[in-house]
Residue, then its C-alpha position, 0 to 999 in steps of 0.5 A: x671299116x669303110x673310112x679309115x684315117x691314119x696318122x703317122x710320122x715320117x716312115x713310120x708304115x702308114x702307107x704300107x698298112x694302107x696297101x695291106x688294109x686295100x689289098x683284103x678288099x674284094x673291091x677294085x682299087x684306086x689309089x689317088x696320089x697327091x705328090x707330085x714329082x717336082x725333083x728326083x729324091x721325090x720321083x724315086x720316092x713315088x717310084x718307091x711307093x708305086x713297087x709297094x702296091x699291085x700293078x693291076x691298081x688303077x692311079x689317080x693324080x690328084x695334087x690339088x683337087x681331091x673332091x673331083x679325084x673322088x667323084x670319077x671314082x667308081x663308089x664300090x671301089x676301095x680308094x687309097x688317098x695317099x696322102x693329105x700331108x703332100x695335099x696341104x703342101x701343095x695347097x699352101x699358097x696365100x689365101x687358099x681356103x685349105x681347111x675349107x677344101x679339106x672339109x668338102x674332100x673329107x665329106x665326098x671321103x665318108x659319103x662314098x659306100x666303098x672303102x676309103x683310107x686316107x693318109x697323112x703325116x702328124x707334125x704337130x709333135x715336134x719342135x714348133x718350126x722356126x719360120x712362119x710358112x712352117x708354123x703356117x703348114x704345121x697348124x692348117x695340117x693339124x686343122x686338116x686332120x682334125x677335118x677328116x679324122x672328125x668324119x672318118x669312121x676309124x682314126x690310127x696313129x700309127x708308130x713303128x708299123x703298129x696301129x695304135x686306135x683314137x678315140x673320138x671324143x664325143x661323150x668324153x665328158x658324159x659321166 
């Protein structure tokens, strides 16, 4: 598998696997970050998610402009992008051309010959939000998703640690 997406909700192991899945490859790892520590519950969050992975992993910021994070990534390196949820939140500025830039990062994603996963949360399967900026988040999120799941080799829902495939659905109507 050499571009990998998970979905998940909130703590429900989709980072962890990611680790997992990186640390069996022989490659280098890189793993592009995409929050950005703006408070202290989100510093200890990173610093949290930092002691789950090897030392020796190299660390790329990357708030807003994935494609470019990728492009200085050396091709046969396994990159972990953690994560698309983070990305979009951060991306989320009136006129931006989010599902646009999700679909130029998502193709760098599956032209690279070196593993790829790539993280995000699923919203979409709960309350619809009360106010629009969460109604916006929530439906360019989906968008997004969609983006980089129709690219991805393989696509999991993951729920409580466990991975659970998706199936494309090309030919879904054939027969």
């Amino acid at each position: 598998m050499s571009f990998v997406l998970l979905l998940g909700g909130a703590r429900s192991g989709k980072s962890a696997l990611a680790v997992r899945l990186a640390a069996d490859s022989a490659a280098p790892v890189v793993f592009v970050a995409t929050a950005e520590p703006l408070d202290e519950e989100m510093r200890n969050r990173i610093a949290a998610h930092r002691d789950q992975r090897p030392a020796e992993w190299q660390t790329v910021e990357a708030p807003t402009d994935l494609s470019a994070a990728l492009g200085t990534i050396d091709e046969r390196a396994t990159v972990i992008i953690d994560c698309l949820s983070m990305w979009v939140a951060n991306l989320l500025e009136p006129g931006d051309a989010i599902e646009q830039a999700a679909d130029v990062a998502a193709g760098t994603a599956a032209a690279r010959s070196g593993r790829t996963i790539v993280v995000s949360n699923e919203v979409g399967l709960g309350l619809v939000p009360a106010n629009a900026l969460g109604r916006r988040y929530r439906d360019l999120l989906g968008r997004t998703n969609a983006i980089w799941a129709e690219k991805a080799e393989r696509a999991f829902l993951v729920v409580a640690g466990r991975a659970l495939p998706l199936s494309s659905t090309s030919g879904l109507l054939d027969g």
